[in-house]
N, C-alpha and C positions, 0 to 999 in steps of 0.2 A: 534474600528471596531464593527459595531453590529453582532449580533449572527447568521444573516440570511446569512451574507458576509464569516464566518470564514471558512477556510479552501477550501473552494470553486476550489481550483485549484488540489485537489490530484488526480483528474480522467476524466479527458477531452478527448473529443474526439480521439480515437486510431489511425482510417484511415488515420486521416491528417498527421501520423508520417513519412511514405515514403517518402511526398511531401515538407517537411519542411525545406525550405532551413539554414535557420540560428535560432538562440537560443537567445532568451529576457529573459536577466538576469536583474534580478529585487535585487536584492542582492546578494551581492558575501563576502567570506573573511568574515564568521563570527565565529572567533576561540573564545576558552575559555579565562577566563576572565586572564587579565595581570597580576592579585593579586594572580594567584595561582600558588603554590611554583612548579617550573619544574624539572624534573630530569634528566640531560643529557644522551642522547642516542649516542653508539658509531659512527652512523650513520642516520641522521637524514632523513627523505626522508618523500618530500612533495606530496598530492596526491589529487584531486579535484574531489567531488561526487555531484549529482544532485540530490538535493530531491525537493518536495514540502510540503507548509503546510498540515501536517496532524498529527495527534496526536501518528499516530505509531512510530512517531520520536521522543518521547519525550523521551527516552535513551539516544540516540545520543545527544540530545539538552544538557544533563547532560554530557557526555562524556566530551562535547564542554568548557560545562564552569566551569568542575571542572580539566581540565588540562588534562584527561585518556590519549589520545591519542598522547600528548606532550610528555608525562612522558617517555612512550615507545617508542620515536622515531619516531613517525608522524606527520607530518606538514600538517592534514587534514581541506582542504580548501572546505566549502561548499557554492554551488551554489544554490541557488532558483530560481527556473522557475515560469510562471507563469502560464504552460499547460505541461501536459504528454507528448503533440505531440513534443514542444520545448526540453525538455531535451531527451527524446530518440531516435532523432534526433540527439542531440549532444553527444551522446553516442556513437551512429554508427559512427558516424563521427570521432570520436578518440578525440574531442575536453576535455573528460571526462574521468575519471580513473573509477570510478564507476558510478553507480545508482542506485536507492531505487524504479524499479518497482512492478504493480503486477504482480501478475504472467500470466496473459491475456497476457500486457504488454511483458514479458518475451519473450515469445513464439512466439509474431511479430516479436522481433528483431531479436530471431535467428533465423524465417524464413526468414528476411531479408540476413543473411551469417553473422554477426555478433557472433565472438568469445569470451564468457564470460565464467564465472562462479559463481554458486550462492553458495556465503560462508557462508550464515546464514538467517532464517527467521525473519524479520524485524515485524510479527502482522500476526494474524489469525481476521478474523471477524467473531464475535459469538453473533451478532442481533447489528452491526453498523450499517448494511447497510440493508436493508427493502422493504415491499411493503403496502403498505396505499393505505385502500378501508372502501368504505362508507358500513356501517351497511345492506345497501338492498344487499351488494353484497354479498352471501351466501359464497362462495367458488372460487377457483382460476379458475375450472371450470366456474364459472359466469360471466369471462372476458370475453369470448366468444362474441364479435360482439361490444366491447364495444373500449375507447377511455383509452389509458394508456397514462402518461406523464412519461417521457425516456428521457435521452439524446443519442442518438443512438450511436451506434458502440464507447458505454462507458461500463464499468467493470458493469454498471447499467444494459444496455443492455442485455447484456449475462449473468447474473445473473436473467433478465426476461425471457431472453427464455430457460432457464435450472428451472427454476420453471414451466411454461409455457408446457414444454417436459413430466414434472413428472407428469404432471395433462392430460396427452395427447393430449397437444394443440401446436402450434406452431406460429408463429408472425404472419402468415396469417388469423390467425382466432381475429387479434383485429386490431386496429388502435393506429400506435406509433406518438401519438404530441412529438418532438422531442426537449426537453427545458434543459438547467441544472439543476441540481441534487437541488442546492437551488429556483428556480422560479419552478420544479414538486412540489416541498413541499410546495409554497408560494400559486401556484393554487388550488392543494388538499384544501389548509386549508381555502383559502377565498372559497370553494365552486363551482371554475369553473370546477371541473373535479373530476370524480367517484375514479380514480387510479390512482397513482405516486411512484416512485421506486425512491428514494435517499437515503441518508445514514446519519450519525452523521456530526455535530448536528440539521440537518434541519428536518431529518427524527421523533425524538422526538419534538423536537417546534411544528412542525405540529399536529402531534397526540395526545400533550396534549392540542391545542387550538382547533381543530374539533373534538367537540365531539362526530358527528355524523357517528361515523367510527372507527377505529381500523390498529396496525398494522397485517397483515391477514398473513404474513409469512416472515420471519427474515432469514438472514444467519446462526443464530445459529443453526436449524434446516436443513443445510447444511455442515459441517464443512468440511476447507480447501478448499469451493468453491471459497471465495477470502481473499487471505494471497497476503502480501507484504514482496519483498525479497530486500534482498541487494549484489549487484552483481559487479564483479570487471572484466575489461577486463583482456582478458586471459595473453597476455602479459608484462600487467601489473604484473600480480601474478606471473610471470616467471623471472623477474626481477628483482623485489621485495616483496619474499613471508614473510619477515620479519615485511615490512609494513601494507599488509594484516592480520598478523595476532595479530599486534598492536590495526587494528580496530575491530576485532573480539574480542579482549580481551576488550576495549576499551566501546564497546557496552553492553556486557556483566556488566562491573562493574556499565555503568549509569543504566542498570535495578537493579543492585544491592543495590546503593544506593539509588534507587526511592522506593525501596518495604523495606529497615529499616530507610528511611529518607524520609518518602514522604511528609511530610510541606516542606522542604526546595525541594524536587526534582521538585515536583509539581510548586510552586513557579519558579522557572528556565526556566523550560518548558513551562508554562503559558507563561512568561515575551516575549521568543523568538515565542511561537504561536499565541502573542496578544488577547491572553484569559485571563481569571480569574481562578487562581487555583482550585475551585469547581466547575467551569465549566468544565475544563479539566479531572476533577476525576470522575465528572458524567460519560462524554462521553467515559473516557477508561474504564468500563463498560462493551462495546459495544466488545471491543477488547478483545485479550489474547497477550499477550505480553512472547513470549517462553525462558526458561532459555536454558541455556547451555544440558540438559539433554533430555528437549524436542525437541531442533533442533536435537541433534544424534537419534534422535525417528523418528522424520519426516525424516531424509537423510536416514537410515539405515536400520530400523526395516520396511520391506516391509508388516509386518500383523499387522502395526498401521493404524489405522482409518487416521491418522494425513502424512500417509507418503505421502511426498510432490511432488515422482514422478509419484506416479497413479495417481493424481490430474490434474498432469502437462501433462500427457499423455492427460484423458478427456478430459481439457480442450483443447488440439493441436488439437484432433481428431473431436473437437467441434465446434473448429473456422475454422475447413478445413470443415466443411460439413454445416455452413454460409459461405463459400466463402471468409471469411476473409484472408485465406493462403490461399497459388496455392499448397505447401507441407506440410504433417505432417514433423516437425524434431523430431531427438532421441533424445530428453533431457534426457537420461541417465549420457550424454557428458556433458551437463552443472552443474550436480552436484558434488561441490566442500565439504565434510564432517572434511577434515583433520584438517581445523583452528579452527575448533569448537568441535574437538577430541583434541587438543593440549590446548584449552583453557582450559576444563574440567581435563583434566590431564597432566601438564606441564610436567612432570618427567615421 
């Protein structure tokens, strides 16, 4: 798969998500590998999540194939979509036990009435995702009356007009050409266009092949504007909060063994994101990938930079004043801390 294709599917259009009648599963049933030794659980319970390509997965990818989640009694069966709109559709619909949205994401569905909760932060983006502007373009103020490439009503989007707001401008003072995150990069770079907002890995390809330009402001310089979570229907966790808290532990140890084993984790991860392991290393980079101490930081600690419901709050209050929800909801309600308190301290 070349570089410009990889990952392409983690943030696709949102608004199509109400209208989506069915889910195009492109792979399903991708458990860890047969070779690795299991350890019987008194009760085994199977549980089916939707993710898509994207690199913030690469824990889970290692969960997968060194057995974590077997070990302790889950039979986590993951689905790949080929569109955000696809799987969080299939989410609402109860076809799915969890999901790995963002947190934009999040916040449709349970303004949809959809009952979740989010057990754990799956990735922070700390200059993954971007905005590319040519050299004449002085400042973000200098958008003003100009042509941006966007995929609209994507995490792209709204990460433009939240930079867009801070420079006191708003989507009316440009012109949104509305393309995916890899063809805004592919135009930036051959030269059709001033500005493009995508993310890893198109967002660098691009800006190291045009040189007549720069990346002019990064997510880093935002934090916890866009984090991806991982979220289990509520009923689900009401049922089965032993299996929940097998993936929590589960996710936990593939970061574990990615940051004192990362030849072999990276390699894993690579293999199921049909990447190359140095590509994969470059790009998470871009990311933060939170341990056990920083999720109790973002659920908890409300005078953390990092806490993940003032975020969640903005961003509801964000997407209600685009028009994207008819209501803000209390995401106070969706925050689940206890699995990832029990994983930190078992005892």
């Amino acid at each position: 798969m070349s570089k410009m294709n990889q990952y392409w599917s983690r943030r696709h259009a949102l608004w199509m998500m109400a209208g989506t009648a069915g889910s195009f599963v492109l792979h399903e049933g991708l458990s860890g590998s047969d070779t690795v030794a299991q350890t019987s659980s008194p009760k085994t319970v199977s549980a089916t999540i939707g993710i898509l390509n994207w690199i913030g997965l690469t824990p889970l990818h290692i969960a997968l194939e060194k057995g974590f989640f077997k070990q302790a009694g889950l039979d986590l069966q993951p689905k790949i979509f080929g569109s955000n709109p696809d799987s969080n559709a299939a989410f609402i619909a109860g076809r799915l036990d969890a999901l790995a949205p963002v947190t934009s994401e999040a916040i449709l569905i349970a303004s949809k009435g959809k009952d979740f909760r989010v057990v754990l932060v799956e990735d922070i983006s700390v200059g993954g995702d971007g905005i590319l502007a040519r050299n004449s373009v002085t400042d973000i103020k200098a958008f003003k009356g100009k042509k941006v490439a966007v995929e609209r009503a994507s995490v792209s989007h709204f990460f433009l007009l939240q930079v867009l707001a801070e420079a006191g401008l708003s989507e009316k003072d440009i012109t949104i050409v509305s393309t995916t995150p890899d063809a805004a990069a592919a135009a930036y770079q051959t030269g059709q266009i001033e500005i493009a907002v995508s993310y890893a890995p198109f967002l660098q390809t691009a800006n190291q092949a045009q040189k007549d330009g720069r990346i002019i402001y990064d997510s880093a310089k935002m934090p916890t504007a866009i984090s991806d979570l991982y979220v289990f229907d509520a009923k689900f966790i009401q049922a089965n909060p032993q299996a929940v808290q097998a993936f929590v532990n589960g996710i936990l140890q593939g970061l574990d063994f990615l940051n004192k084993n990362p030849k072999e984790g990276l390699a894993i991860a690579a293999k199921r994101l049909e990447t190359t392991p140095d590509s994969l290393a470059a790009d998470l980079k871009g990311i933060k990938l939170p341990d056990a101490a920083m999720n109790i930081e973002m659920f908890t600690n409300s005078q953390s930079e990092f806490y993940i419901l003032n975020s969640m709050k903005s961003m509801a209050k964000f997407l209600s004043s685009q028009n994207q929800i008819e209501k803000v909801p209390d995401m106070s309600k969706f925050i689940e801390p206890k699995f990832v308190k029990t994983a930190q301290n078992p005892n």
